[in-house]
C-alpha beads as a LAMMPS data file, in Angstrom:
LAMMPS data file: protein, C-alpha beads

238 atoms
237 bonds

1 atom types
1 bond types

-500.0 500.0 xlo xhi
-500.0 500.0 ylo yhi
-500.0 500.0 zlo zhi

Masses

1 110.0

Atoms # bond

1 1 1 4.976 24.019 -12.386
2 1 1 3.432 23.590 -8.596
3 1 1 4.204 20.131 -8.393
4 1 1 2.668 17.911 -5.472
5 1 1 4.419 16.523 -2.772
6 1 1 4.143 13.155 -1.790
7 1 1 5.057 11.006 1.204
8 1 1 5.751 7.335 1.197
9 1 1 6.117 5.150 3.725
10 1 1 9.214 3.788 4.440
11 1 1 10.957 0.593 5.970
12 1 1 13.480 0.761 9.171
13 1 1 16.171 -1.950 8.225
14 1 1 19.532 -2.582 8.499
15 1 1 22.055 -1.320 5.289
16 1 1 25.180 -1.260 4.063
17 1 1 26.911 1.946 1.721
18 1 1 30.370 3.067 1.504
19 1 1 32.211 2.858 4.570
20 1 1 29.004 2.007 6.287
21 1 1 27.933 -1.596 7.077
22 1 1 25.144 -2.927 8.745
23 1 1 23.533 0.177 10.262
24 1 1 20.119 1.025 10.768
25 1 1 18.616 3.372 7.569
26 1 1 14.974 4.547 6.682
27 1 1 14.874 3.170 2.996
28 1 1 12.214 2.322 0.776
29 1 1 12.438 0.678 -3.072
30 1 1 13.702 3.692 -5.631
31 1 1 10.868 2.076 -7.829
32 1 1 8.082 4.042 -5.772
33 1 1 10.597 7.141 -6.088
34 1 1 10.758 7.119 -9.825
35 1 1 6.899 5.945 -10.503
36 1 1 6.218 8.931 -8.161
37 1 1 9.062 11.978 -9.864
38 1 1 7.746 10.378 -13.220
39 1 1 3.964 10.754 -12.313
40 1 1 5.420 14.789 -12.005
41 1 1 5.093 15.003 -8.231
42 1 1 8.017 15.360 -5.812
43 1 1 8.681 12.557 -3.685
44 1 1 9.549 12.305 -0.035
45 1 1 9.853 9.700 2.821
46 1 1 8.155 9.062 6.027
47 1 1 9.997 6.757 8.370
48 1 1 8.453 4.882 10.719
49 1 1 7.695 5.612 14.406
50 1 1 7.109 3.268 17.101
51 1 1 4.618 5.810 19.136
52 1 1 2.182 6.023 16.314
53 1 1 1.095 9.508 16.956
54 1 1 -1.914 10.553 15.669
55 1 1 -1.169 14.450 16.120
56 1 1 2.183 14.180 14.463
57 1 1 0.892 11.840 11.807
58 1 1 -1.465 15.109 11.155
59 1 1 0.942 17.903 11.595
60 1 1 2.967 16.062 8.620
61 1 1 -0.259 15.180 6.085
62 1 1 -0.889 18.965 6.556
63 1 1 2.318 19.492 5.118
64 1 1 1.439 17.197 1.524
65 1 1 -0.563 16.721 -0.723
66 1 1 -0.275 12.583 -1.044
67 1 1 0.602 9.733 0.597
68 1 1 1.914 5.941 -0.615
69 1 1 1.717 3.494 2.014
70 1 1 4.398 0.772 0.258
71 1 1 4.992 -2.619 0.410
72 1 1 6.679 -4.831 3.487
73 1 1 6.312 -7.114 6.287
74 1 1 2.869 -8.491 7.724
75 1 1 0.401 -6.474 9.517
76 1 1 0.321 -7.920 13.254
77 1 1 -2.738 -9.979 13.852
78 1 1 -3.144 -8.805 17.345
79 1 1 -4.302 -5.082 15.564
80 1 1 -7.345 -7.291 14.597
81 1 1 -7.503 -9.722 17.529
82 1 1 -6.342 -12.857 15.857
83 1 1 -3.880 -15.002 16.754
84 1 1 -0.935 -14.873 14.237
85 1 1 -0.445 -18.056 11.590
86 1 1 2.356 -20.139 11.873
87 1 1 3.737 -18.632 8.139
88 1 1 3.251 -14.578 9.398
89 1 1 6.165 -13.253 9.284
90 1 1 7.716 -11.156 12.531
91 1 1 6.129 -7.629 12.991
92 1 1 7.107 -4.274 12.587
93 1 1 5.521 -2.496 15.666
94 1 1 7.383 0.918 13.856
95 1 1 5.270 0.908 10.949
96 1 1 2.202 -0.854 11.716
97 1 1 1.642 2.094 14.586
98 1 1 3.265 4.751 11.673
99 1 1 1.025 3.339 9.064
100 1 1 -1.985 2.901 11.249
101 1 1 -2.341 6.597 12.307
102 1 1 -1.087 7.877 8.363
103 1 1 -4.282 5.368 7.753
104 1 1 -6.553 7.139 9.558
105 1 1 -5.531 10.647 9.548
106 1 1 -5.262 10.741 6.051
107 1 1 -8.894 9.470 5.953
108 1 1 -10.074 12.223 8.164
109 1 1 -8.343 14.977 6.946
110 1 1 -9.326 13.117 2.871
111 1 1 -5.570 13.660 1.611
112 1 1 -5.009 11.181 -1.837
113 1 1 -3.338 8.351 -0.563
114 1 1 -2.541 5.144 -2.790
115 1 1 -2.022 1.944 -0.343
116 1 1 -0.032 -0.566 -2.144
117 1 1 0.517 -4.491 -0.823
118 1 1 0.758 -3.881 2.715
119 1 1 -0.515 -0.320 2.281
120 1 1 -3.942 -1.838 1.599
121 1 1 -3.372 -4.609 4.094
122 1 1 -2.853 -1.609 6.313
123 1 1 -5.840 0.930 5.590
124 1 1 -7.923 -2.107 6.160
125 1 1 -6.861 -3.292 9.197
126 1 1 -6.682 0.752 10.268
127 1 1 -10.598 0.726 9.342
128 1 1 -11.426 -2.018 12.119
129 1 1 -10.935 -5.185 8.970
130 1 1 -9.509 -8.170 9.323
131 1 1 -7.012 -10.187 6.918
132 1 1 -6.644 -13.836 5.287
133 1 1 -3.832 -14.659 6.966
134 1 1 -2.476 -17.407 4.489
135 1 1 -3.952 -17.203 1.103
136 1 1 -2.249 -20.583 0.121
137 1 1 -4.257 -22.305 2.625
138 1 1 -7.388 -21.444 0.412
139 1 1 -5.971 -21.377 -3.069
140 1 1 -3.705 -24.409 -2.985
141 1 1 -0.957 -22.734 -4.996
142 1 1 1.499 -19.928 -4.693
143 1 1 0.407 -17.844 -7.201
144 1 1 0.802 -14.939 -5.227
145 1 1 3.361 -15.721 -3.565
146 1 1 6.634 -16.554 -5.140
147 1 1 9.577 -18.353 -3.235
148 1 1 12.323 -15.668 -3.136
149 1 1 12.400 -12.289 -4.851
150 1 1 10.963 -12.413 -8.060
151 1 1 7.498 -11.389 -8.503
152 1 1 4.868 -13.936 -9.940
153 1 1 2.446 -12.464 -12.430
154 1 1 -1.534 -13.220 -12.606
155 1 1 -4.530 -11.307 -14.481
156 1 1 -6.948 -9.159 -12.718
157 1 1 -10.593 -8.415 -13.169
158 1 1 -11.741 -4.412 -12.301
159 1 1 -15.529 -3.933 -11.005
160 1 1 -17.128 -1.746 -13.602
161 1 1 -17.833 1.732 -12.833
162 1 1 -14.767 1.774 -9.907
163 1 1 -12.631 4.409 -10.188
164 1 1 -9.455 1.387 -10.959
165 1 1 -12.090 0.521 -13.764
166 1 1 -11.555 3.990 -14.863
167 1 1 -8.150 4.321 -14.348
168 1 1 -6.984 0.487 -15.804
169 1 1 -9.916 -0.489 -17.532
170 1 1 -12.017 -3.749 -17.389
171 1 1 -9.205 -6.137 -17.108
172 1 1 -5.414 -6.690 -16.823
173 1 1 -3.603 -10.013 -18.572
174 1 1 -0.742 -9.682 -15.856
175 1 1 -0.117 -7.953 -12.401
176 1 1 3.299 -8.450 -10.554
177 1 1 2.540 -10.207 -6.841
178 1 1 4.462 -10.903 -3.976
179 1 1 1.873 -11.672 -0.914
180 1 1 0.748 -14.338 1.171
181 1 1 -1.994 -12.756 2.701
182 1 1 -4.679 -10.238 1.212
183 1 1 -7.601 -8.491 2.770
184 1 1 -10.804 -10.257 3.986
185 1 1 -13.302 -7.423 5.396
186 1 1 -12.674 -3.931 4.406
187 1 1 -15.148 -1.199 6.460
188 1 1 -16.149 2.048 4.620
189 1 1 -14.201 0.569 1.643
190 1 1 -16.065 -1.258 -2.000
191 1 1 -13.813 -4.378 -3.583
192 1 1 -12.814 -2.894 -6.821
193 1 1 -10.567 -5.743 -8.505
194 1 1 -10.336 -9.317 -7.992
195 1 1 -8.055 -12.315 -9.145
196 1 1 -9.834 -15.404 -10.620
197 1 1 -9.178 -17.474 -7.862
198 1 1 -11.489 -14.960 -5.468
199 1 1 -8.313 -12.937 -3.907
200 1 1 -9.581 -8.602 -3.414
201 1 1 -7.111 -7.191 -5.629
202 1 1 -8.066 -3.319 -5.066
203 1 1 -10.191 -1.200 -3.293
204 1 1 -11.576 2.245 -2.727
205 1 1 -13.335 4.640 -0.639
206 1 1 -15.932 5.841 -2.936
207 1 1 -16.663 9.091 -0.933
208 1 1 -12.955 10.429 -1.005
209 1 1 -11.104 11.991 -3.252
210 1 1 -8.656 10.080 -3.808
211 1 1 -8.450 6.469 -1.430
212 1 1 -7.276 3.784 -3.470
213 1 1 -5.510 0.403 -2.287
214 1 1 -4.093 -2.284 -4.869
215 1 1 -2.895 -5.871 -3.450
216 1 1 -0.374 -6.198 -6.384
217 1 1 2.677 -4.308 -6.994
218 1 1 2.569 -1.432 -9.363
219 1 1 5.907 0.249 -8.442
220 1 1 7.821 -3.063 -9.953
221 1 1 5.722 -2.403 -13.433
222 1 1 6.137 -0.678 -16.436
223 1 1 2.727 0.736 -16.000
224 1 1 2.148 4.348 -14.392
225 1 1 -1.213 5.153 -14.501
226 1 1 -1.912 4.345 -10.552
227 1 1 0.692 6.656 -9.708
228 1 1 -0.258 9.411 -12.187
229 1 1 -3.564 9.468 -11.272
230 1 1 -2.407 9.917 -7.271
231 1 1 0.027 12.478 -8.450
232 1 1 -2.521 14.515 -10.500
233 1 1 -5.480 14.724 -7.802
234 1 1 -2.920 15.303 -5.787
235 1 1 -2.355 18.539 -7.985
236 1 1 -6.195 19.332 -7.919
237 1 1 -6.378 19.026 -4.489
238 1 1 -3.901 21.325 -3.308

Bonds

1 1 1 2
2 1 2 3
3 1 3 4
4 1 4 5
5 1 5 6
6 1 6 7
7 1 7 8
8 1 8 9
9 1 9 10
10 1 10 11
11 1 11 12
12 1 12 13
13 1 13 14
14 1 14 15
15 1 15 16
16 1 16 17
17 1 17 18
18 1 18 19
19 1 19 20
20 1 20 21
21 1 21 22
22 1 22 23
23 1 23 24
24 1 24 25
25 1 25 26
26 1 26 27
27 1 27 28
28 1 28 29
29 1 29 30
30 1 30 31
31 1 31 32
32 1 32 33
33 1 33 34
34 1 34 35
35 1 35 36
36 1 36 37
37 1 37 38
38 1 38 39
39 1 39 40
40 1 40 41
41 1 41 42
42 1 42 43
43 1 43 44
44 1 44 45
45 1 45 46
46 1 46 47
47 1 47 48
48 1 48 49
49 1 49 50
50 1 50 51
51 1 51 52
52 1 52 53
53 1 53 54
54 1 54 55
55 1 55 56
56 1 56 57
57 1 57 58
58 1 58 59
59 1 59 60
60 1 60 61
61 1 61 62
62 1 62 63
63 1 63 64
64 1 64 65
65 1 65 66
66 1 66 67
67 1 67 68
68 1 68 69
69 1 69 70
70 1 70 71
71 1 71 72
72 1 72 73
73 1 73 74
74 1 74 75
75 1 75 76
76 1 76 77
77 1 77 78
78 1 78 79
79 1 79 80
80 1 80 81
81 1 81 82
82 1 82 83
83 1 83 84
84 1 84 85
85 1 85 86
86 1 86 87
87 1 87 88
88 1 88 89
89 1 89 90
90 1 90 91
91 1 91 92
92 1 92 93
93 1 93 94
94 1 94 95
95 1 95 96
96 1 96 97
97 1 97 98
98 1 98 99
99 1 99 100
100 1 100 101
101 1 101 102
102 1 102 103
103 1 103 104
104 1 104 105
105 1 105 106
106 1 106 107
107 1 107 108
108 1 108 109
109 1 109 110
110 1 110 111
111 1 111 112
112 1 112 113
113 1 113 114
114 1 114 115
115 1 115 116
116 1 116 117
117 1 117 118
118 1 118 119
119 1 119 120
120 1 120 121
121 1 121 122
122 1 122 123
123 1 123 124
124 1 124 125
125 1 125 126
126 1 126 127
127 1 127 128
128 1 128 129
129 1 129 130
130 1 130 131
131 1 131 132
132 1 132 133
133 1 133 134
134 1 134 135
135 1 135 136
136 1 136 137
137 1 137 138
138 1 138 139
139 1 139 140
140 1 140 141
141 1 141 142
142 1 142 143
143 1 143 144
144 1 144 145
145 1 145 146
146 1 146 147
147 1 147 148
148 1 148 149
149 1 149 150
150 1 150 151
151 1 151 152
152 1 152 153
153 1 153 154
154 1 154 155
155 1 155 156
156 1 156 157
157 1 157 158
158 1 158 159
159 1 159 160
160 1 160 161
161 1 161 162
162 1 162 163
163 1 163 164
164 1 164 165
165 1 165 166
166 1 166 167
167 1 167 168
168 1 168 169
169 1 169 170
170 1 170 171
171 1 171 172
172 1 172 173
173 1 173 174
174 1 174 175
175 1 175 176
176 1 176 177
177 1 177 178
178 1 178 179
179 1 179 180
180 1 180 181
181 1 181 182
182 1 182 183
183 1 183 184
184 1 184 185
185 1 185 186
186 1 186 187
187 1 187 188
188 1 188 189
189 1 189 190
190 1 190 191
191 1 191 192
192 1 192 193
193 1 193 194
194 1 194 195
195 1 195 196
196 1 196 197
197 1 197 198
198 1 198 199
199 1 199 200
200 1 200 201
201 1 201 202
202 1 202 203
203 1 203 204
204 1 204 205
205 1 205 206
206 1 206 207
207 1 207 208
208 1 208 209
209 1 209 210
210 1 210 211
211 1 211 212
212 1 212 213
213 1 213 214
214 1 214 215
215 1 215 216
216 1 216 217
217 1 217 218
218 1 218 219
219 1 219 220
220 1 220 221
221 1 221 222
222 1 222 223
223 1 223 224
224 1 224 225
225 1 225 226
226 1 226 227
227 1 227 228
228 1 228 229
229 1 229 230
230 1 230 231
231 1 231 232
232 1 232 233
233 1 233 234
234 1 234 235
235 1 235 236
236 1 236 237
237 1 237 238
């Protein structure tokens, strides 16, 4: 089988392994690994830059057939012109400038990409949006944002006749969440899932193949279908 190859994002932090401690290493959850090999595609990461290169950004999406922008840290305000919130946590100039051009080349060149927490966070901001910067601050609770590192758990509501409609159906009781900020304006992009309190949960690019960005954390659940329908128009699309 010609199975698809797919990038995902990675974080730079510092790790310990064997007789290794405390060193910088490109490392992302093995969750988004597995959801990925399981989907049937073959998966591969893409550490993060400082220079943000646009032209190597595109000389590597040439080279797959999807991308994953994961999970992490918050976007910098300044990439929107706002002055950060006391509660955002410190930047990482590596992958917001990595992310950024991944963002946009993979929109011009239309590779399947599937932006998840930060990855959505990310293609917005990358499409000239802007973010909430502290959801509490609206909803008066942290329901999606634990203390710590378990995940809190909410329902979700699809918008009929979006492709996460057709991939998850109308509703789901439960998604895993771990945010404090989600995704106010969203250029070239149509809100395809909300929470009840008003949070965007997903949304897509209607025109491309395969553009697709949830808020909540898929790679933490049970549930494959985002990642199997990446991996498979992936396949198509080769």
């Amino acid at each position: 089988m010609n199975r698809p190859v797919i990038g995902i994002t990675a974080y730079l932090e510092r790790a310990s392994w064997g007789s290794w401690a405390d060193v910088p290493a490109a490392l992302v959850p093995h969750a988004y690994v597995r959801h990925v090999e399981d989907a049937g595609g073959i998966a591969v990461l893409i550490p993060p830059r400082v220079d943000g290169d646009q032209a190597l950004a595109r000389e590597l999406v040439k080279r797959l057939d999807g991308v994953v922008i994961a999970g992490g840290v918050d976007v910098d305000p300044l990439l929107y012109g706002e002055a950060p919130h006391p509660s955002v946590q410190a930047s990482r100039s590596d992958r917001d400038a990595t992310e950024g051009a991944l963002a946009a080349v993979t929109r011009e060149l239309d590779v399947p990409v599937l932006g998840i927490c930060r990855g959505m966070q990310v293609m917005a901001v990358a499409a000239g949006g802007r973010l909430e910067q502290h959801v509490p601050e609206r909803t008066g609770d942290d329901v999606h944002s634990p203390l710590g590192p378990e995940y809190s758990h909410h329902p979700v509501s699809t918008v009929p006749r979006s492709r996460i409609a057709a991939i998850l159906g109308a509703t789901l009781p439960e998604v895993p969440s771990h945010h404090h900020q989600s995704v106010l304006t969203h250029p070239g992009y149509v809100a395809s899932a909300w929470a009840p309190d008003g949070t965007l949960e997903a949304m897509e690019d209607a025109d491309a193949r395969f553009r697709v960005a949830v808020q909540w954390h898929p790679e933490v659940d049970t549930d494959g279908r985002l990642f199997d329908a990446l991996v498979e128009e992936a396949r198509h699309s080769r």
